[in-house]
C-alpha positions in Angstrom: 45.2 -16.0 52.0 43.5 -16.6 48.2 43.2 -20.2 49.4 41.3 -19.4 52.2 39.5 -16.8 50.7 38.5 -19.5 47.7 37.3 -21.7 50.2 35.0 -18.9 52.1 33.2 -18.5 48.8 32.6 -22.0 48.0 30.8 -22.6 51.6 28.6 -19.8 51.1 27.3 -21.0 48.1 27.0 -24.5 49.6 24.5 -22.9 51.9 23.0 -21.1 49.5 22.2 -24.3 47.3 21.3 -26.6 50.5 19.1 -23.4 51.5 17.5 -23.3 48.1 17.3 -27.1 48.2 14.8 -27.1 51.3 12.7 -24.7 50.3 12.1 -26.3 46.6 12.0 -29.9 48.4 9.4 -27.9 51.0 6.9 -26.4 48.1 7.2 -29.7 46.2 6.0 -31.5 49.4 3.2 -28.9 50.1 1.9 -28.8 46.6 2.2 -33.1 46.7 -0.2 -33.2 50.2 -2.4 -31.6 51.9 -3.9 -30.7 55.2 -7.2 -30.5 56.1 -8.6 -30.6 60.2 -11.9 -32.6 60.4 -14.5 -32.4 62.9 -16.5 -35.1 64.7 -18.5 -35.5 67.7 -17.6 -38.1 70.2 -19.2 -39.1 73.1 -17.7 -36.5 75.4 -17.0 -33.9 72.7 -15.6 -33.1 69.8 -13.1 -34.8 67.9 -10.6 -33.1 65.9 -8.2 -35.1 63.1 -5.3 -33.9 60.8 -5.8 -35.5 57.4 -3.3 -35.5 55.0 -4.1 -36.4 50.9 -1.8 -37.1 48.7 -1.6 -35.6 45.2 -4.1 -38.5 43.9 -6.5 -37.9 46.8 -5.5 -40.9 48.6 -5.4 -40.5 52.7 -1.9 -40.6 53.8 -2.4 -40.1 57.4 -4.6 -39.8 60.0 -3.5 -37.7 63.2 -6.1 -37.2 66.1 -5.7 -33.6 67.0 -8.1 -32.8 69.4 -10.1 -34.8 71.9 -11.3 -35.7 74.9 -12.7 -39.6 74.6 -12.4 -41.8 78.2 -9.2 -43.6 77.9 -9.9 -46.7 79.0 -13.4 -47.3 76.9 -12.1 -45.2 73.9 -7.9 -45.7 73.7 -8.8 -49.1 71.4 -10.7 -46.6 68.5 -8.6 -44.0 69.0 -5.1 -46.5 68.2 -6.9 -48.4 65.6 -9.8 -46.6 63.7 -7.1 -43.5 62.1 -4.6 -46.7 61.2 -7.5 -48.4 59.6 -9.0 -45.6 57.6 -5.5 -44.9 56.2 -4.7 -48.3 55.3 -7.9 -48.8 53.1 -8.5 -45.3 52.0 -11.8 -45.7 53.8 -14.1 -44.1 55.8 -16.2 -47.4 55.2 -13.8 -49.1 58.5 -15.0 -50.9 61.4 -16.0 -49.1 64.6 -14.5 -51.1 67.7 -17.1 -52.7 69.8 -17.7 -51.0 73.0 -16.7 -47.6 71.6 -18.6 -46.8 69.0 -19.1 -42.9 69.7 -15.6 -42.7 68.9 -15.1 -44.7 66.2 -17.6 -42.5 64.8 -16.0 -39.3 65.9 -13.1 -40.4 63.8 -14.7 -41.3 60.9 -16.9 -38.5 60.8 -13.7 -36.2 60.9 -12.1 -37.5 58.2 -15.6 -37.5 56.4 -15.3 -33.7 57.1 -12.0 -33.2 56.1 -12.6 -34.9 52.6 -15.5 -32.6 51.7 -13.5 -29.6 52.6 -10.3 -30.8 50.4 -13.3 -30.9 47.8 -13.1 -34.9 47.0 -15.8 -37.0 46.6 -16.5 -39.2 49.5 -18.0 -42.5 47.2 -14.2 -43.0 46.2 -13.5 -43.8 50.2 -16.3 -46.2 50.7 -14.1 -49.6 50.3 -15.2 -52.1 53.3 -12.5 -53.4 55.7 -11.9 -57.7 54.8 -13.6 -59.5 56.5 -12.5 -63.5 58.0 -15.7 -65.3 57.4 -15.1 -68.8 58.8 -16.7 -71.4 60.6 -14.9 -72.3 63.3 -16.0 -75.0 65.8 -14.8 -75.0 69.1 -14.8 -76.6 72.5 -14.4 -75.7 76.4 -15.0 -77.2 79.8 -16.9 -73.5 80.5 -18.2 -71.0 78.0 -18.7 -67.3 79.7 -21.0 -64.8 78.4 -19.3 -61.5 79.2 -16.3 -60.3 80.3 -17.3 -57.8 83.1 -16.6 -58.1 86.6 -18.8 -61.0 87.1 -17.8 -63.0 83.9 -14.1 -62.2 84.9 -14.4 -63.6 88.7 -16.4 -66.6 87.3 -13.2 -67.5 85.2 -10.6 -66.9 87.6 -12.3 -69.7 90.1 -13.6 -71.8 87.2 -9.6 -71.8 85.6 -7.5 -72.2 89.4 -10.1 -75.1 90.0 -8.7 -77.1 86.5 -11.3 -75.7 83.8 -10.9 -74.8 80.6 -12.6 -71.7 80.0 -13.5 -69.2 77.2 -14.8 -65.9 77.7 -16.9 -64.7 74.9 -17.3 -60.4 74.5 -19.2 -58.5 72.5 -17.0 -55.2 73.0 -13.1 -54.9 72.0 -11.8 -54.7 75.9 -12.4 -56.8 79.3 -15.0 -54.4 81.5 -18.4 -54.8 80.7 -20.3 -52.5 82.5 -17.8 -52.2 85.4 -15.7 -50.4 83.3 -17.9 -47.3 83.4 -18.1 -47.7 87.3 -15.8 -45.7 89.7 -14.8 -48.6 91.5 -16.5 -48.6 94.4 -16.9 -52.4 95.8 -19.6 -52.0 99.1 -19.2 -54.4 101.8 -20.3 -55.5 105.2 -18.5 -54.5 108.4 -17.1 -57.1 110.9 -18.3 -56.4 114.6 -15.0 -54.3 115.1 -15.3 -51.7 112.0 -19.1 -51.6 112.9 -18.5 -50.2 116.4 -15.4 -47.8 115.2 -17.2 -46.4 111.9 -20.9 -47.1 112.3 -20.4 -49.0 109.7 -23.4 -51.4 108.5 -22.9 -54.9 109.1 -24.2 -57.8 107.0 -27.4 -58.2 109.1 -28.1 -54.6 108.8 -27.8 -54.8 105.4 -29.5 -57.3 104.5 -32.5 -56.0 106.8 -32.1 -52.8 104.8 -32.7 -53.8 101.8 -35.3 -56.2 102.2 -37.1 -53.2 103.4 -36.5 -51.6 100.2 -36.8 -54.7 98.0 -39.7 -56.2 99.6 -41.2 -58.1 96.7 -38.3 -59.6 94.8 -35.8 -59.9 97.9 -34.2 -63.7 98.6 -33.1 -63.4 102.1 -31.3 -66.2 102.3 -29.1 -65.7 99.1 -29.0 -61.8 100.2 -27.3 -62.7 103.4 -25.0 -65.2 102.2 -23.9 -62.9 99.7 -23.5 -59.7 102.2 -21.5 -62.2 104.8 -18.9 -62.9 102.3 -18.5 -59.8 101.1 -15.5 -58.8 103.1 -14.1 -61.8 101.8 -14.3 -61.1 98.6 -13.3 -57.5 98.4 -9.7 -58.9 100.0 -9.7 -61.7 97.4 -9.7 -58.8 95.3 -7.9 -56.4 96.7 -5.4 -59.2 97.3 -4.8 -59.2 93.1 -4.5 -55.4 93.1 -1.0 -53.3 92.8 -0.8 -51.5 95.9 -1.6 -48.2 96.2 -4.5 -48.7 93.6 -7.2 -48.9 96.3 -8.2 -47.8 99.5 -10.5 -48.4 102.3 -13.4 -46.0 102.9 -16.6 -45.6 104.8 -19.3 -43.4 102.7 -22.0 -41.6 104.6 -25.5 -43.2 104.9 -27.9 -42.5 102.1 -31.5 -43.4 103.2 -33.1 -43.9 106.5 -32.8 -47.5 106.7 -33.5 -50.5 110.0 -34.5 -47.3 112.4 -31.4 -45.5 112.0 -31.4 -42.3 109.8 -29.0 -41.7 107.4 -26.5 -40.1 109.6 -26.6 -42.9 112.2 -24.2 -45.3 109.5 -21.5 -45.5 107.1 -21.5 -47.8 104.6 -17.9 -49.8 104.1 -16.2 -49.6 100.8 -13.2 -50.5 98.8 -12.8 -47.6 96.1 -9.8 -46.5 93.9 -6.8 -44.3 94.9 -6.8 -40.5 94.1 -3.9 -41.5 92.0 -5.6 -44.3 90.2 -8.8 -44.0 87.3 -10.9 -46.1 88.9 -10.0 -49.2 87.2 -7.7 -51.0 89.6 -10.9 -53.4 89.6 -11.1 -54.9 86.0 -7.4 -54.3 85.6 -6.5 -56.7 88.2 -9.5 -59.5 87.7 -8.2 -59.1 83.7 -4.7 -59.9 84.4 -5.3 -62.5 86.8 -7.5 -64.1 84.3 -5.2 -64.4 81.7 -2.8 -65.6 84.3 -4.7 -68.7 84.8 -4.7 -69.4 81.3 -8.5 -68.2 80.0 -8.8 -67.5 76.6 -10.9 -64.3 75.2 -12.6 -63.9 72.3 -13.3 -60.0 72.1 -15.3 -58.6 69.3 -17.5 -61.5 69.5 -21.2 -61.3 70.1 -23.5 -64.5 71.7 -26.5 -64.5 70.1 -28.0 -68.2 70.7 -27.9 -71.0 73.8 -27.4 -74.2 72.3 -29.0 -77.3 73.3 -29.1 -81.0 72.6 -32.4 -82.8 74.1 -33.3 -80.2 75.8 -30.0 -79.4 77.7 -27.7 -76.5 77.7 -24.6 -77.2 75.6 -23.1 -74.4 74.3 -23.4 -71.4 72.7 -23.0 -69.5 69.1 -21.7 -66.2 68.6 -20.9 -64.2 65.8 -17.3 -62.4 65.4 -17.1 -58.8 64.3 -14.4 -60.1 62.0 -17.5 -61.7 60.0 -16.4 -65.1 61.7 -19.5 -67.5 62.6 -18.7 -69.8 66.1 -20.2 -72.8 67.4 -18.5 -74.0 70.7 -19.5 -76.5 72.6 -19.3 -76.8 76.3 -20.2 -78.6 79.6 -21.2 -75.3 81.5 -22.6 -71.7 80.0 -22.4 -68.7 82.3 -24.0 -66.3 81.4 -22.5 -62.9 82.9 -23.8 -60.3 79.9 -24.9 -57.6 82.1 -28.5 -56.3 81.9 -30.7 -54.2 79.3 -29.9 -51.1 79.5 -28.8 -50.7 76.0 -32.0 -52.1 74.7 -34.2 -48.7 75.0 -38.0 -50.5 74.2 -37.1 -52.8 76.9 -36.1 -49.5 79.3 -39.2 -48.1 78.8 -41.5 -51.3 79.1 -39.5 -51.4 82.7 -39.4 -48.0 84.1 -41.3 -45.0 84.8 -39.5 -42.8 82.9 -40.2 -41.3 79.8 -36.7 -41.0 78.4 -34.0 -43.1 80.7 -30.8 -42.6 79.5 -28.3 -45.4 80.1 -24.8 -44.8 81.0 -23.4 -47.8 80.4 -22.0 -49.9 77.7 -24.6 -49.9 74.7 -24.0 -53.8 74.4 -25.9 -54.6 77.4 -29.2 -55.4 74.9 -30.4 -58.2 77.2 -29.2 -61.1 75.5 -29.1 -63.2 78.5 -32.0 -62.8 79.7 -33.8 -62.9 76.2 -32.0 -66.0 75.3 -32.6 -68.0 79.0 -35.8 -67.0 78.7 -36.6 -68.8 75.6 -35.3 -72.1 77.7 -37.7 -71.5 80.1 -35.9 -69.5 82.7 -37.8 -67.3 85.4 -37.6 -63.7 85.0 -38.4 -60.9 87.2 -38.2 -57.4 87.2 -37.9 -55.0 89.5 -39.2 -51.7 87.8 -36.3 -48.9 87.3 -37.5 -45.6 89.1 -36.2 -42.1 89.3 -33.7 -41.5 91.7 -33.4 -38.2 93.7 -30.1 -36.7 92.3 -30.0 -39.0 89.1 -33.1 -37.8 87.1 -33.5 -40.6 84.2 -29.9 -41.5 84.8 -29.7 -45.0 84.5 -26.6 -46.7 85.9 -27.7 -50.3 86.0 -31.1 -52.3 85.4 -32.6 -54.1 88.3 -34.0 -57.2 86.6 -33.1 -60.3 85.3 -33.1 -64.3 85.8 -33.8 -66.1 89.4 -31.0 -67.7 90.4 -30.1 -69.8 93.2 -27.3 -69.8 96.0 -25.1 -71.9 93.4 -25.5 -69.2 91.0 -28.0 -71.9 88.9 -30.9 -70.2 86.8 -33.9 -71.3 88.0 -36.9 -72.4 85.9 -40.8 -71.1 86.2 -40.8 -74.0 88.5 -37.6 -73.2 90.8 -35.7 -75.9 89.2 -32.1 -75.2 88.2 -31.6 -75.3 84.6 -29.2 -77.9 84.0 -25.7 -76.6 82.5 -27.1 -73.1 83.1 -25.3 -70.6 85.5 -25.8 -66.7 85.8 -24.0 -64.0 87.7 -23.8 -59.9 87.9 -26.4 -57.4 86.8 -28.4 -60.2 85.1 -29.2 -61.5 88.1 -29.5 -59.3 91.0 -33.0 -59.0 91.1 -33.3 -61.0 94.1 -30.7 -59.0 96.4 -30.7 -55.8 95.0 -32.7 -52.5 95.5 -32.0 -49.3 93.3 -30.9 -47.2 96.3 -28.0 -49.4 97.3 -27.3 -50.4 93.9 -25.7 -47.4 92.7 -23.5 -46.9 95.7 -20.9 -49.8 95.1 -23.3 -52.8 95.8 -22.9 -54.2 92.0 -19.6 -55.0 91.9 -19.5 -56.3 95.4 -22.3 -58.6 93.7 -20.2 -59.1 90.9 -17.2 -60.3 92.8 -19.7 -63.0 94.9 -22.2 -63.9 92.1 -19.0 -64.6 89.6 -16.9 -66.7 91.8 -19.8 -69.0 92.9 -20.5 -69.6 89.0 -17.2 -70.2 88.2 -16.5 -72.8 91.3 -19.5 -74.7 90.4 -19.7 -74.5 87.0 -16.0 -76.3 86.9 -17.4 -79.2 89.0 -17.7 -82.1 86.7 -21.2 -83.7 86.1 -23.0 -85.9 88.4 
């Protein structure tokens, strides 16, 4: 019984020391680190992190505690940017191409919580490494963007036996058709025309020659519009199923006699169980399937040439690297200008447009062919009833032809020289159709004919 009664005792003062234990361990901890929540603002809200200092100030961690970023444009920042700041006891980091809002967000909530722990923010200014090489490099086909156009381009450029390396300015594969909803428009064959009143690729194309008069290529417009079912199931055919479905979206505008209630327009749009992005998701994968190679982070800023013909491009890595690579064919598949605000203005009739997709879209393209002698046109941006200054997509670019070749001021093709997607849908495009799934389907076309000819071999 005094055995027992012996051993009672000791237990209890076990606890009592392993109790007494924690809480010391505990205070140490507490009095070690410390806490503080940041605030920044994002681009659809504000950011919240958990920073935790150690006893010499340094940033021990970085947790995100609050937010409310797009996944699939911000998920990049939001897994790199605390790791980064933590790892270099910096709010000097990188922001990741292509989501810059939320880079900053972080950063700026971390900023935050260092002038509320009361240090001072010059000892957190040291600058992330950078690579800084020359690297030279060489490809059958170069691509300029890796949107839905630039992605289609290098799926037909790589099955037909090219070697091809897409080039993008932002961290991830989307472009501009990553902010999209997925809807892919296309035209209805004779039997979904009389069951839907569905619009079928003479009807379209009539359409929106009526609402494109001056810039409208009829010929390219109708080829594009009479393979459009054909694309959307070369497509679809790379999509997961259940990621997609079929639809037929009321009529918009009175349009070939018929009033807006008289048609459907026929569309390919994301499941209710899907985000939207069943569309880049699958031309990404596929891509890398065939065997293209990506350089993300990377920025084109210059079409090379040798006597006068297209060879190449340079670009310029985020990672401070400097690229020259060579190639037989340049597509050029950057988007637009809508992230380039002087040239917004000098091509609308707003007073403040506000562009809703990716900031990178500056124009390069269309800049840089330009300088080459390429034809430009523009088809001015206007206000759209139910969009205000909303600006989804720009409406002007380069002139290409029906092998996806940019045209010169004289209507030659520019040898070597291939565009596709927003930069060049001047010719079949008109605002109101634009916005209601017609750029991707354009995407999809423009992209593949690049891509096949641009892997034909020379002469």
């Amino acid at each position: 019984m005094a055995r027992k009664e012996e051993i009672m005792k000791n237990y209890k003062r076990f606890i009592v020391l392993l109790i007494a234990l924690l809480v010391f361990n505990s205070v140490y901890v507490l009095a070690e680190s410390q806490v503080f929540t940041g605030l920044g603002h994002g681009h659809n809200g504000d950011v919240k992190v958990d920073v935790v200092f150690g006893e010499d100030g340094s940033i021990e961690e970085v947790t995100l505690a609050e937010q409310a970023e797009t996944p699939h444009i911000a998920q990049i920042a939001l897994d790199s940017v605390p790791g980064w700041i933590v790892e270099y006891n910096s709010v000097a980091v990188d922001t990741v191409a292509g989501a810059t809002m939320t880079s900053r967000a972080i950063i700026n909530g971390v900023r935050d919580a260092i002038s509320q722990a009361g240090y001072d923010e010059a000892n957190y200014k040291k600058e992330m490494p950078k690579e800084n090489e020359k690297i030279s490099l060489e490809t059958d086909v170069v691509i300029v963007g890796a949107g839905g156009a630039g992605l289609s381009a290098a799926i037909e450029a790589a099955q037909a036996g090219a070697r091809v390396l897409v080039v993008e300015t932002n961290a991830y594969a989307g472009g501009a058709s990553k902010f999209a909803l997925g809807m892919v428009l296309y035209a209805a064959d004779e039997e979904e025309a009389s069951a839907n009143k569905a619009l079928t690729a003479e009807q379209l194309c009539a359409g929106i020659q009526e609402h494109n008069a001056e810039h409208a290529n009829a010929e390219l417009l109708l080829d594009y519009l009479k393979h459009s079912k054909e694309n959307v199931e070369w497509l679809t055919s790379m999509c997961p199923e259940g990621t997609y479905v079929v639809q037929y979206a009321p009529g918009n505008y009175p349009t070939g006699g018929m009033e807006a209630a008289d048609y459907t327009y026929a569309t390919v749009n994301a499941s209710e169980s899907d985000p939207g992005m069943y569309y880049i998701d699958a031309l990404y994968a596929a891509a890398q399937n065939a065997g293209v190679e990506f350089l993300l982070s990377t920025t084109a800023d210059e079409i090379l040439t040798n006597d006068g013909i297209v060879c190449g491009i340079h670009a310029a890595g985020q990672n401070g690297n400097d690229y020259t690579i060579a190639a037989q064919k340049v597509i050029l598949a950057c988007g637009g200008y809508g992230g380039n605000y002087n040239m917004m203005l000098e091509t609308s009739n707003m007073d403040r447009p506000f562009y809703l997709g990716p900031t990178s879209n500056k124009g390069f393209g269309i800049l840089a062919a330009e300088e080459l002698g390429a034809k430009v046109e523009i088809n001015p941006m206007v206000v759209l009833e139910g969009f205000g200054q909303d600006v989804y997509s720009t409406y002007g670019g380069l002139v290409v032809n029906i092998d996806a070749e940019v045209l010169s001021e004289n209507d030659e093709a520019i040898e070597n020289l291939y565009a596709a997607g927003e930069i060049s849908c001047v010719q079949i495009v008109d605002p109101d159709h634009f916005v209601g799934g017609e750029n991707l389907s354009w995407n999809i076309y423009s992209g593949r004919i690049a891509g096949r000819n641009a892997a034909k071999t020379q002469g």
